[in-house]
Backbone as CSV, one residue per row, in Angstrom:
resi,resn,N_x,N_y,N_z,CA_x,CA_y,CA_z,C_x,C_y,C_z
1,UNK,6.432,-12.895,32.217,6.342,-14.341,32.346,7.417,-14.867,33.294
2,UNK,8.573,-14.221,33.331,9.741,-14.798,34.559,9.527,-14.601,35.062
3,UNK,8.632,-12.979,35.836,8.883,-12.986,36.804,7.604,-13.904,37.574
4,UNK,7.120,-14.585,36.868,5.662,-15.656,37.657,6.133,-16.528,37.508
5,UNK,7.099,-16.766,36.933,8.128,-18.367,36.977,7.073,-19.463,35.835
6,UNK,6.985,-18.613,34.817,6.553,-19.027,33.688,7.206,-19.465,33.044
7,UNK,7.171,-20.529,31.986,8.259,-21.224,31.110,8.336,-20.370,29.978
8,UNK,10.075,-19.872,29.224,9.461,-18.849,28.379,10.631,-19.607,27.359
9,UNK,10.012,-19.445,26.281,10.927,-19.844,24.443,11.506,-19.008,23.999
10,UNK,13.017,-19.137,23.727,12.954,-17.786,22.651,13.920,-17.992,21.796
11,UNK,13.449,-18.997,20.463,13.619,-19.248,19.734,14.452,-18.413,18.651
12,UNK,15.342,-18.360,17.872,15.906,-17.694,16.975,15.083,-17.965,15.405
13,UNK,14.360,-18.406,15.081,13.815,-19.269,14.042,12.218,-20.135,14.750
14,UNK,11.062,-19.658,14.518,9.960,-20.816,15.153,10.068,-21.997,13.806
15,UNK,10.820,-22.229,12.793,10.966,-23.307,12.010,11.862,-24.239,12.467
16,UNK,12.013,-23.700,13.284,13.305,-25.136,13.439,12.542,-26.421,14.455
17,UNK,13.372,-27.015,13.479,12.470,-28.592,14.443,12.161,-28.850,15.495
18,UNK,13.346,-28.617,16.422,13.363,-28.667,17.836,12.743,-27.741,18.566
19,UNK,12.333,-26.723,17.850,11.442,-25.846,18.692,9.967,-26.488,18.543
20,UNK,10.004,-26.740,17.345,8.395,-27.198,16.806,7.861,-28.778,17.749
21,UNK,9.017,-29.316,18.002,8.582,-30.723,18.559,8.682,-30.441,20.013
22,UNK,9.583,-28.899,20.603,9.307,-28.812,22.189,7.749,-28.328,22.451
23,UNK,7.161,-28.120,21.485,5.903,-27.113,21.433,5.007,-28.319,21.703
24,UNK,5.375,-29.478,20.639,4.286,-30.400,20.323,4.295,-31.076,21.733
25,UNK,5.078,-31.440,22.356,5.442,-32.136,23.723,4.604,-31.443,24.631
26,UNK,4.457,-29.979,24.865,3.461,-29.438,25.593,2.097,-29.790,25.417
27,UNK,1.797,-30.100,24.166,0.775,-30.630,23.690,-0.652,-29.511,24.277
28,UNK,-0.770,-27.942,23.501,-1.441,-26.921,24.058,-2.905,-27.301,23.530
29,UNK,-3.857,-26.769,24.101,-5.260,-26.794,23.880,-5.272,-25.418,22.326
30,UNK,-4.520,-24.402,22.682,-4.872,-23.040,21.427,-3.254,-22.398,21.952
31,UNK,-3.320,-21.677,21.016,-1.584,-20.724,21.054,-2.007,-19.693,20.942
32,UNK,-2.102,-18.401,21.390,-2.195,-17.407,21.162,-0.832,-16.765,20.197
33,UNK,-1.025,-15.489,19.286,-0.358,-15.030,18.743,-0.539,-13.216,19.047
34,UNK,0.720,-12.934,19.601,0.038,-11.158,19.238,1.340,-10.267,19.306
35,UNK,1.461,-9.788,17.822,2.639,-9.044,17.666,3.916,-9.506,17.672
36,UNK,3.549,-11.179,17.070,5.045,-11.491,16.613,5.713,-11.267,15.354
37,UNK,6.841,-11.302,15.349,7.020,-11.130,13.856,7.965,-12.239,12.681
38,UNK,7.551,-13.172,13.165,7.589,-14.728,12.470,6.016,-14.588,11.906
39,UNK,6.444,-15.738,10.545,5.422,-16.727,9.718,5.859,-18.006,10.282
40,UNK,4.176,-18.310,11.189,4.405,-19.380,11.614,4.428,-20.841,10.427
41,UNK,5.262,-21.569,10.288,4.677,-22.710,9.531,3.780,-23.532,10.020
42,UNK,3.299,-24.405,8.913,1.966,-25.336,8.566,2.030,-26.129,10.141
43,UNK,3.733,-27.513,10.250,3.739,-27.736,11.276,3.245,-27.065,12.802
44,UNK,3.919,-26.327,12.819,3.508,-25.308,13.990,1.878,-25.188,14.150
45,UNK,1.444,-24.623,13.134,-0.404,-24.106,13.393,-0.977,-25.310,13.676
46,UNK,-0.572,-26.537,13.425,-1.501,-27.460,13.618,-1.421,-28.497,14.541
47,UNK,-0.411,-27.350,15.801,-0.313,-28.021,17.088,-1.537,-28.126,17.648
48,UNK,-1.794,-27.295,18.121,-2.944,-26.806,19.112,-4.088,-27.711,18.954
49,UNK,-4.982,-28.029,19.507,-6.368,-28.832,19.035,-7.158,-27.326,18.732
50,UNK,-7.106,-26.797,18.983,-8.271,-25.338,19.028,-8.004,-24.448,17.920
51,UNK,-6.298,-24.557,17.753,-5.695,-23.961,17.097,-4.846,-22.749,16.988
52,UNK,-4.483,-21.796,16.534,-3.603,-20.677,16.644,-4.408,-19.402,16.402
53,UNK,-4.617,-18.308,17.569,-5.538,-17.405,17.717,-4.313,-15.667,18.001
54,UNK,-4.690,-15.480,16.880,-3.727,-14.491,16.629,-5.068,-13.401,16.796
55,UNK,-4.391,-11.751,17.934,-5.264,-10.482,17.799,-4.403,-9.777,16.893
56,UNK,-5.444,-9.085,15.996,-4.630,-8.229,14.708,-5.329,-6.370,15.185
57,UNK,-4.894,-5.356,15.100,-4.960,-4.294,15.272,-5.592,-3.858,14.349
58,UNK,-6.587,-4.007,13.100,-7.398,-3.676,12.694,-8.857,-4.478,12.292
59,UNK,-9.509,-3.770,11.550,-10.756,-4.337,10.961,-10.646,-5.331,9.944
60,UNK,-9.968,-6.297,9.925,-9.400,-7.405,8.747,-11.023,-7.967,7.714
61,UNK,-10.904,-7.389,6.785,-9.682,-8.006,6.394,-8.639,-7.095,5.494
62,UNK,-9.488,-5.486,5.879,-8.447,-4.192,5.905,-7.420,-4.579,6.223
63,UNK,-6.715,-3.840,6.238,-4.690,-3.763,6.750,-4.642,-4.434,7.223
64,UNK,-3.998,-5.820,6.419,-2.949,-7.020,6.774,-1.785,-6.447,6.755
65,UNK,-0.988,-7.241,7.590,0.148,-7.007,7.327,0.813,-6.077,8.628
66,UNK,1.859,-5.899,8.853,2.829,-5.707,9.979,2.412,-4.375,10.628
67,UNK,1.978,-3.192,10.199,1.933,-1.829,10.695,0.451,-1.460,10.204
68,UNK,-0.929,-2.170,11.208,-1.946,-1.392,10.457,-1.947,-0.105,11.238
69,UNK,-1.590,-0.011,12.207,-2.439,1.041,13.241,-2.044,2.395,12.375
70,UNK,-0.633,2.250,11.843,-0.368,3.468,11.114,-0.818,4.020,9.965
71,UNK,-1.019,2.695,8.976,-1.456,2.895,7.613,-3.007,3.130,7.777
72,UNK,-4.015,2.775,8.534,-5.465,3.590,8.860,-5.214,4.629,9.120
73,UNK,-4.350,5.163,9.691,-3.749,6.779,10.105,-4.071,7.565,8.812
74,UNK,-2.752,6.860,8.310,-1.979,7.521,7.103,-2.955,7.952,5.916
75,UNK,-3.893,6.701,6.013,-4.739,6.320,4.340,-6.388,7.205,5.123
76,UNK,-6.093,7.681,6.124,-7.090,9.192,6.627,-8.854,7.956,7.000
77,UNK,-8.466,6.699,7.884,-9.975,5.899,7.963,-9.830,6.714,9.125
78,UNK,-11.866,6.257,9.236,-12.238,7.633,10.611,-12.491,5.934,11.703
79,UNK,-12.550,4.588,11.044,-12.682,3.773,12.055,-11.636,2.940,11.890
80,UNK,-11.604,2.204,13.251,-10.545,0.617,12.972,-10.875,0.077,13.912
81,UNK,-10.230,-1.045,14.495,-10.351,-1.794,15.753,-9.351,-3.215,15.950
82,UNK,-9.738,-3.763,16.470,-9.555,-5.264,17.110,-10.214,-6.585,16.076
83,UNK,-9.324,-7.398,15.958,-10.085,-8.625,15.101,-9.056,-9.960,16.241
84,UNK,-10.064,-10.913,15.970,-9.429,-12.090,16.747,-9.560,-12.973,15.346
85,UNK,-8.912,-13.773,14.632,-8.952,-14.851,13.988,-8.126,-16.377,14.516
86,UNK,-8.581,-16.960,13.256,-7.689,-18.467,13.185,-6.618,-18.009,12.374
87,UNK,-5.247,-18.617,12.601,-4.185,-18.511,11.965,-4.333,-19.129,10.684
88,UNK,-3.437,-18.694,9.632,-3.212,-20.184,8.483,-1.764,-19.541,8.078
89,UNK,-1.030,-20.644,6.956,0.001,-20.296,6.629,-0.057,-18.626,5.549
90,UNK,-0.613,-17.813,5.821,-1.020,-16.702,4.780,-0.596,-15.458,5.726
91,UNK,-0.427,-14.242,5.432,-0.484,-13.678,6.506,-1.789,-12.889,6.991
92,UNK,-1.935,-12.864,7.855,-3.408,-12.392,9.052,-4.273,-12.797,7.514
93,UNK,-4.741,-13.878,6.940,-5.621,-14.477,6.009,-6.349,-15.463,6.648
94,UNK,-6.525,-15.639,7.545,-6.799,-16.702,8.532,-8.512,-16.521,8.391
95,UNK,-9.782,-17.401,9.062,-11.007,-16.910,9.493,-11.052,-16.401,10.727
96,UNK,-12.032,-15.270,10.258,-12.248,-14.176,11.937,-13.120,-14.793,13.035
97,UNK,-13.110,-14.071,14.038,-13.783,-14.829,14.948,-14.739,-13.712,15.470
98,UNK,-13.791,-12.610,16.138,-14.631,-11.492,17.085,-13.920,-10.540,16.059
99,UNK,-14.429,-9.255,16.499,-14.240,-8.026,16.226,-15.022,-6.689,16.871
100,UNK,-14.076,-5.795,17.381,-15.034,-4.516,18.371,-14.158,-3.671,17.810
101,UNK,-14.783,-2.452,17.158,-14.129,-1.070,16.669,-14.329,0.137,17.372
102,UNK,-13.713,1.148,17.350,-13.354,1.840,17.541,-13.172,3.616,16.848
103,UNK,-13.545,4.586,16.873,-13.679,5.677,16.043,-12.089,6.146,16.216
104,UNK,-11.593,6.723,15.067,-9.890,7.045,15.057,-10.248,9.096,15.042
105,UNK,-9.704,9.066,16.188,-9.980,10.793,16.648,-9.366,11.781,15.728
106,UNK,-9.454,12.777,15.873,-8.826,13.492,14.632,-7.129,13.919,14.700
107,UNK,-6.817,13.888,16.143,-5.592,14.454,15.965,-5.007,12.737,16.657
108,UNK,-5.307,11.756,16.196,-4.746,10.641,16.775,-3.537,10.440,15.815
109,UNK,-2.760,9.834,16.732,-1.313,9.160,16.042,-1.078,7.890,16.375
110,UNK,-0.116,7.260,16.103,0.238,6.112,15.718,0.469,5.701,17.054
111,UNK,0.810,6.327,17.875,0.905,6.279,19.128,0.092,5.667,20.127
112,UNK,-1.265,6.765,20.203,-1.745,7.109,20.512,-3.145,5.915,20.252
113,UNK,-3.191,5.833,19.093,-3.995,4.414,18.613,-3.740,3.311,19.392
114,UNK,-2.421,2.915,19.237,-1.880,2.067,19.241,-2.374,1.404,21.345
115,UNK,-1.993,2.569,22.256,-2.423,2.678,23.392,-4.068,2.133,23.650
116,UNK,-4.650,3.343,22.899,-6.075,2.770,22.673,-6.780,1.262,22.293
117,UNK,-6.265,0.615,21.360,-6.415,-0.259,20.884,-5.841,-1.662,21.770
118,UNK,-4.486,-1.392,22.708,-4.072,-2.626,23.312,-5.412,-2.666,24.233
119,UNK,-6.307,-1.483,24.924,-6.453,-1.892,26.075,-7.871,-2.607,25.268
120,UNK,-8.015,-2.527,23.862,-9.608,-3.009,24.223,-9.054,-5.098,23.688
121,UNK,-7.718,-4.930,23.597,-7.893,-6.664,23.011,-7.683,-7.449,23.632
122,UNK,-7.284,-7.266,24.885,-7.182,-8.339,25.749,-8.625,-9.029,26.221
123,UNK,-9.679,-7.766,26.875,-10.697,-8.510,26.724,-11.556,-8.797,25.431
124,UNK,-11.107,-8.817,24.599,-11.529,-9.421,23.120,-11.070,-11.152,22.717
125,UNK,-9.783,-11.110,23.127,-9.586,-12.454,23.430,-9.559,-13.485,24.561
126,UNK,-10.377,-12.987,25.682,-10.702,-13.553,26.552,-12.265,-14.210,26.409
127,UNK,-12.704,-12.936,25.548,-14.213,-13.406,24.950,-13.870,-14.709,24.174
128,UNK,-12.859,-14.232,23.140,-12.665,-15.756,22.175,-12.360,-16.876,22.262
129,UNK,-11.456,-16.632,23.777,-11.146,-17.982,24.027,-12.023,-18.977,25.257
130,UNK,-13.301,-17.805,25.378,-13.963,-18.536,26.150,-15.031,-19.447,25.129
131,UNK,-15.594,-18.399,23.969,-16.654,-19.055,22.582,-15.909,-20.451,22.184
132,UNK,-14.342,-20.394,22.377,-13.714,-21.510,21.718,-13.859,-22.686,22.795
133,UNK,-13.919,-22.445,24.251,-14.018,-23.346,24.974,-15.145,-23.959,24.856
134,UNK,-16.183,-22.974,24.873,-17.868,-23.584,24.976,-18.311,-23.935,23.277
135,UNK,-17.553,-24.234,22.175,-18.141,-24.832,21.614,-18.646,-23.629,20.133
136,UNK,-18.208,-22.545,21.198,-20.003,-21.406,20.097,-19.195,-20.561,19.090
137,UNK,-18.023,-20.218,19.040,-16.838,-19.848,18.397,-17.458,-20.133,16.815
138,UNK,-17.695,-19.041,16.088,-18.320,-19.110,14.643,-16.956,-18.177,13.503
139,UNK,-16.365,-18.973,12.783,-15.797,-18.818,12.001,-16.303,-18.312,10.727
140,UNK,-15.321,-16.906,10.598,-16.329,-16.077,9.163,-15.488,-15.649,7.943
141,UNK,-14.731,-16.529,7.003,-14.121,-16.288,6.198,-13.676,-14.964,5.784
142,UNK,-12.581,-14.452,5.754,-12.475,-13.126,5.175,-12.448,-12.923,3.549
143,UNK,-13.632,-11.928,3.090,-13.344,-11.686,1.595,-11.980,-10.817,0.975
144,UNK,-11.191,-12.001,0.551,-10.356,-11.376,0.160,-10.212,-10.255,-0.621
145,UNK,-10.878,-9.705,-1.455,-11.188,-8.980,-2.946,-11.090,-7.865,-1.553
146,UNK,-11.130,-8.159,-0.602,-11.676,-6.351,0.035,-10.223,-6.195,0.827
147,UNK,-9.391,-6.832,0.510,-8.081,-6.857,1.379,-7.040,-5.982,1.014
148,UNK,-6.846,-4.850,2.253,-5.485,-3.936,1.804,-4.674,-4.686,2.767
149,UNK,-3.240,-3.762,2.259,-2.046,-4.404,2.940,-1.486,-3.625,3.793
150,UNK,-1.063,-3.405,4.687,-0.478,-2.208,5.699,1.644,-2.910,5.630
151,UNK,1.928,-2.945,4.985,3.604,-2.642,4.931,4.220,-2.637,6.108
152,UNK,5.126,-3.140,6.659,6.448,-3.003,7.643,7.175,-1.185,7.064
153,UNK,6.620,-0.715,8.012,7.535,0.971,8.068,8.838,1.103,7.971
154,UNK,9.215,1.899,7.345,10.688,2.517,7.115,10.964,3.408,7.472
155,UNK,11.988,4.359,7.660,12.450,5.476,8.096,11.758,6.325,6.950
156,UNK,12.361,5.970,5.370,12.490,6.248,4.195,10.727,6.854,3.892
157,UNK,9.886,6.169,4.372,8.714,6.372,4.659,8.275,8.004,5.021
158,UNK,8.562,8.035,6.407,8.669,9.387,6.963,9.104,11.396,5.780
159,UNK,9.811,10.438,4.969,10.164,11.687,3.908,9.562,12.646,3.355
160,UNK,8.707,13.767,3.562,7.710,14.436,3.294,7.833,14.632,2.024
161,UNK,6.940,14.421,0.878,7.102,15.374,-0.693,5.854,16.378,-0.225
162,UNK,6.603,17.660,-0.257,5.808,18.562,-0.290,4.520,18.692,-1.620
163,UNK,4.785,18.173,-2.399,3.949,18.243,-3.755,2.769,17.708,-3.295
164,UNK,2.338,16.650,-2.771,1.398,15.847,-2.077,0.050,17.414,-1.407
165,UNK,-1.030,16.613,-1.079,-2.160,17.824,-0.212,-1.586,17.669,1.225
166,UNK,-1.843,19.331,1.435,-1.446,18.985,3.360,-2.166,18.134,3.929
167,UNK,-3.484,18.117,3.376,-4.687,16.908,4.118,-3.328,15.371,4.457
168,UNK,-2.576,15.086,3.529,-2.069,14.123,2.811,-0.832,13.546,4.088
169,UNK,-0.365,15.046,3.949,1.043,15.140,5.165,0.719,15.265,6.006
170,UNK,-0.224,15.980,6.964,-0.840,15.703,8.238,-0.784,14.685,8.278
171,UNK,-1.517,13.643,7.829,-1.857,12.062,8.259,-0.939,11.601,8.191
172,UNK,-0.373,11.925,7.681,1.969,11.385,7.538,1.929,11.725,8.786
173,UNK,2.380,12.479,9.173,2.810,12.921,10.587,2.516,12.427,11.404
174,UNK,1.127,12.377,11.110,0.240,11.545,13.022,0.624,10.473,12.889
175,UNK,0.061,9.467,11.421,0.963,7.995,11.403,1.868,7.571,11.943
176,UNK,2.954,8.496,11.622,4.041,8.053,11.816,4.791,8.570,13.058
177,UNK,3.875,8.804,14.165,4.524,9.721,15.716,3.981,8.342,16.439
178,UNK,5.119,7.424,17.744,6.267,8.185,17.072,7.523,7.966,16.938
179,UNK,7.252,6.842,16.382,7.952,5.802,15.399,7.601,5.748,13.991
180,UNK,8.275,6.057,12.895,9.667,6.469,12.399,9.823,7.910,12.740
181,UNK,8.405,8.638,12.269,8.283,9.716,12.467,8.278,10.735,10.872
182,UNK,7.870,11.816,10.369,7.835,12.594,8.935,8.366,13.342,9.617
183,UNK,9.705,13.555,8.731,10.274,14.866,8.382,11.121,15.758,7.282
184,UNK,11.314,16.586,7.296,11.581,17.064,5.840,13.473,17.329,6.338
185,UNK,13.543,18.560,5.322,15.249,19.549,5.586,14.982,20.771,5.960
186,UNK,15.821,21.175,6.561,16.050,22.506,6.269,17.602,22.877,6.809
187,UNK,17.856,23.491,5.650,19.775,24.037,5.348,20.211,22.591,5.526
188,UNK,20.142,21.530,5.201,20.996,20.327,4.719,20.304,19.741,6.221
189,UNK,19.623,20.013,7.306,19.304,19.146,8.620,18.077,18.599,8.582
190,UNK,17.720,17.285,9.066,16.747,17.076,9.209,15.783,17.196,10.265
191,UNK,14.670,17.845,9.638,13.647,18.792,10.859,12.615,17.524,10.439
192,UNK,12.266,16.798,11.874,10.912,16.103,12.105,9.803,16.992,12.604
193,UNK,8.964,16.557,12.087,7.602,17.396,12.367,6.085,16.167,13.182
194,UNK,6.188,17.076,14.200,4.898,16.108,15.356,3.898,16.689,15.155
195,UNK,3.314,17.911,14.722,2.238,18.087,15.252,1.999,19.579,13.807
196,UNK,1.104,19.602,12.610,0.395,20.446,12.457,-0.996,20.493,11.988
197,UNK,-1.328,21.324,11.455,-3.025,22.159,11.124,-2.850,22.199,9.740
198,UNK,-3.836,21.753,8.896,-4.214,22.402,7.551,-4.783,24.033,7.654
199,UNK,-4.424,24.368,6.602,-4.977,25.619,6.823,-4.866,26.095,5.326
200,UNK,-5.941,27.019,4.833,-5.840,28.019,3.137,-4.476,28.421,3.009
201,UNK,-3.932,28.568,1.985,-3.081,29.693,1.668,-3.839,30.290,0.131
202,UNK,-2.792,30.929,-0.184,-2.986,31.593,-1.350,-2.664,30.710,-2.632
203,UNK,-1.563,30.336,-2.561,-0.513,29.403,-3.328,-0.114,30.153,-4.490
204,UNK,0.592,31.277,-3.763,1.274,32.146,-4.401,2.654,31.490,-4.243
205,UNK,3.223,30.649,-3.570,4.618,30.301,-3.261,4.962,28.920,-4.059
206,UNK,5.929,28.545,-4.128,6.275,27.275,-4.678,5.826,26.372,-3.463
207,UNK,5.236,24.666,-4.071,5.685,24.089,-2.474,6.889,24.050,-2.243
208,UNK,6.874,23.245,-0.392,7.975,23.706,0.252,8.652,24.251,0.344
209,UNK,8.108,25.716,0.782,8.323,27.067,1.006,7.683,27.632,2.186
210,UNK,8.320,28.432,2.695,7.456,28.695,3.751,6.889,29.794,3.484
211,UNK,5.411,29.978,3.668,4.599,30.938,3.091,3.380,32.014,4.266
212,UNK,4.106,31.665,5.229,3.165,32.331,6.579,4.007,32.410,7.375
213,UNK,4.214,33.422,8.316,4.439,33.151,9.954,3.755,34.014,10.771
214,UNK,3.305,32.890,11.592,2.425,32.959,13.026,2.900,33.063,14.313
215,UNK,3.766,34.166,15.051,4.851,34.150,15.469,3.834,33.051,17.043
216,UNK,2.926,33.375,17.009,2.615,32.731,18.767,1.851,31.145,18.183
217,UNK,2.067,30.721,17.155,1.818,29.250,16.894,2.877,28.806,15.769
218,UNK,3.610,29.114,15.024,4.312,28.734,13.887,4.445,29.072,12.681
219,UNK,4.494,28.157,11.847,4.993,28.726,10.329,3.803,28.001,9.308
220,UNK,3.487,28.663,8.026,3.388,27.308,7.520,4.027,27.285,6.321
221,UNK,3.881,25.748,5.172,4.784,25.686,4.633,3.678,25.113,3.566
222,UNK,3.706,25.458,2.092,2.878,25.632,0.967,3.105,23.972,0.867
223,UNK,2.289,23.458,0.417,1.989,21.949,0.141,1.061,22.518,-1.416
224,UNK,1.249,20.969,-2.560,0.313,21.081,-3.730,-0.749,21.297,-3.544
225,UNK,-1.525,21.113,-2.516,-3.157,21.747,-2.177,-2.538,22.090,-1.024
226,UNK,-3.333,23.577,-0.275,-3.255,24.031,0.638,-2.000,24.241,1.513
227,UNK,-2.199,24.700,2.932,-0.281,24.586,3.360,-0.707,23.671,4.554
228,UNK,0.680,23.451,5.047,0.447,23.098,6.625,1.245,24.266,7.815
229,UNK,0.161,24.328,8.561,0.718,25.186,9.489,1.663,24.302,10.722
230,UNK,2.688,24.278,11.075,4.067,23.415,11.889,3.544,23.969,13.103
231,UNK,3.027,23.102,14.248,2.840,23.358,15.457,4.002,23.081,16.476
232,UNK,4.336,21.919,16.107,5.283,20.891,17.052,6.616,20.023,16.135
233,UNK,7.879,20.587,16.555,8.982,20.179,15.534,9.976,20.021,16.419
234,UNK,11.273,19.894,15.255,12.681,18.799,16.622,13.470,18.698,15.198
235,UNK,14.587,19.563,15.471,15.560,19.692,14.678,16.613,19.214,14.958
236,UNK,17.323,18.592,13.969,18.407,17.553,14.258,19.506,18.024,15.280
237,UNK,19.526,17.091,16.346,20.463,17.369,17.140,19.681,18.247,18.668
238,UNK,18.193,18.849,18.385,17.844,19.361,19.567,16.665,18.939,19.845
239,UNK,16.071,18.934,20.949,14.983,18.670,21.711,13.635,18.670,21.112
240,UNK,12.812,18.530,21.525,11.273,18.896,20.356,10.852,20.222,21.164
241,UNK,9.887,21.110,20.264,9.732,22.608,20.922,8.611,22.957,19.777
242,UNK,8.046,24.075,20.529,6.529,24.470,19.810,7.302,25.028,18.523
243,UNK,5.895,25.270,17.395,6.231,26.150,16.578,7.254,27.539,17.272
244,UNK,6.679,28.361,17.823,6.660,29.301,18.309,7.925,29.504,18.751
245,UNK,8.607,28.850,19.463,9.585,28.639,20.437,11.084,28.522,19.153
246,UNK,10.525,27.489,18.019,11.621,27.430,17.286,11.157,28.805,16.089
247,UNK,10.703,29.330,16.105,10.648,30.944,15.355,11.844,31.574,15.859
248,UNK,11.475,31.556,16.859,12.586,32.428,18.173,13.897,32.487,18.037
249,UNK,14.067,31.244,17.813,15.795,30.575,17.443,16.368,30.474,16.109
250,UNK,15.728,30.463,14.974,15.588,30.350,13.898,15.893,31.558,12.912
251,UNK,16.574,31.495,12.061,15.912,32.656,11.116,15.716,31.831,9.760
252,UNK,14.363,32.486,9.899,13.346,31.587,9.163,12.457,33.265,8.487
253,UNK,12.200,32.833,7.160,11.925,34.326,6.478,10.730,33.597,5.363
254,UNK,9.925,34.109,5.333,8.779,34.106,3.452,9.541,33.855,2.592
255,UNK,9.445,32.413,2.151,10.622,32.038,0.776,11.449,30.735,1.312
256,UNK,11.847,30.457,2.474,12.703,29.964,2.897,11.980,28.393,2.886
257,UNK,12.950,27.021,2.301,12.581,26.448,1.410,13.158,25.410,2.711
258,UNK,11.991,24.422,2.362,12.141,23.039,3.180,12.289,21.830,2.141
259,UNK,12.645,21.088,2.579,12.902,19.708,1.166,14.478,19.264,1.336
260,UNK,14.795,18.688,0.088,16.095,17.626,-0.016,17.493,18.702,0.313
261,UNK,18.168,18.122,1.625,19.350,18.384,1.429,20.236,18.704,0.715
262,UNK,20.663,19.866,0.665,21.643,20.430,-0.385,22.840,19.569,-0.859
């Protein structure tokens, strides 16, 4: 926006008066909203004549709330997409307007979604704000009763319990790549994990244990159902590197136990 010599706000608080009455002075036709992280108040939404047109990163009235792209990850949906609504004082509770989805790939991450998904909303709200110009803009209440919540992420998040199904921790992983990110211990360090495979074991081992090695792809490590095989990891203090690569460097043995810091 500076550099087109655009007028830009940047408010510490959108409640404060003087921001709310420099807004009203502009006197806008609609406000767009996307990826802020203020609750706008009542004042505020009911600048606009058109009103306040917030794009949300999922299928609403699924994952409200601050981090959907991850929690569809996480909670293993095979779809999501783009929603355009009206604002209200609630959060993303507003009425919808448009919506175009999207299939969530199998080895997608949070990342990776996230990429996908900016490029389809811009022209999503170009559609909306043209329906809103011409009049044709059809407002469709969201049923609440069908409403999950998608949470603001934590580091704390990322913490693997091995007890969980690998099905379970995979989708941890991709979720969360790659920002905060899942990772477990090993010898008191914390090892993040980017990238593995479900795969059988026996479940002859305790979880979090390591119960395979695959010297030209990795390790895997016994989970309460099934294991996960570690493709792609990054141990505290070094670089990220294949399974394979950190075998090499490692001594890492059948038995050797991942989980809480000693």
């Amino acid at each position: 926006a500076m550099a087109h010599n655009l007028q830009v706000f940047q408010p510490r608080r959108v409640r404060e008066p003087s921001f709310i009455e420099t807004i009203k002075q502009l006197s806008p036709d609609v406000i767009v909203v996307i990826a802020f992280g203020q609750i706008l108040p009542k004042a505020f939404l009911e600048i606009p004549q058109y009103g306040c047109i917030n794009v949300h990163a999922s299928l609403l009235p699924k994952y409200r709330g601050a981090a959907p792209i991850q929690w569809c990850i996480i909670n293993g949906e095979v779809v999501t997409g783009i929603t355009t609504m009206f604002m209200d004082v609630g959060i993303d509770t507003g009425d919808m307007l448009l919506k175009t989805e999207i299939e969530i790939a199998q080895d997608e991450t949070g990342g990776s979604l996230h990429d996908r998904l900016q490029e389809l909303g811009g022209p999503l709200l170009l559609q909306t704000l043209d329906q809103l110009e011409q009049g044709s803009a059809v407002r469709q209440p969201q049923i609440h009763e069908h409403s999950i919540y998608a949470p603001m992420l934590d580091k704390k998040l990322g913490e693997i319990d091995w007890n969980k199904s690998a099905v379970e921790i995979e989708r941890l992983i991709r979720g969360l790549a790659p920002w905060p990110s899942a990772y477990t211990y090993l010898d008191g360090k914390i090892l993040k994990l980017w990238k593995a495979e479900v795969v059988s074991t026996t479940a002859e081992h305790s979880v979090g244990t390591l119960c395979d090695i695959q010297k030209n792809e990795g390790f895997t490590i016994q989970c309460g159902q099934e294991g996960l095989l570690i493709k792609e990891l990054q141990l505290q203090g070094k670089n990220k590197m294949d399974g394979s690569a950190f075998l090499r460097g490692a001594k890492l043995n059948v038995g050797s136990k991942f989980g809480q810091p000693v």
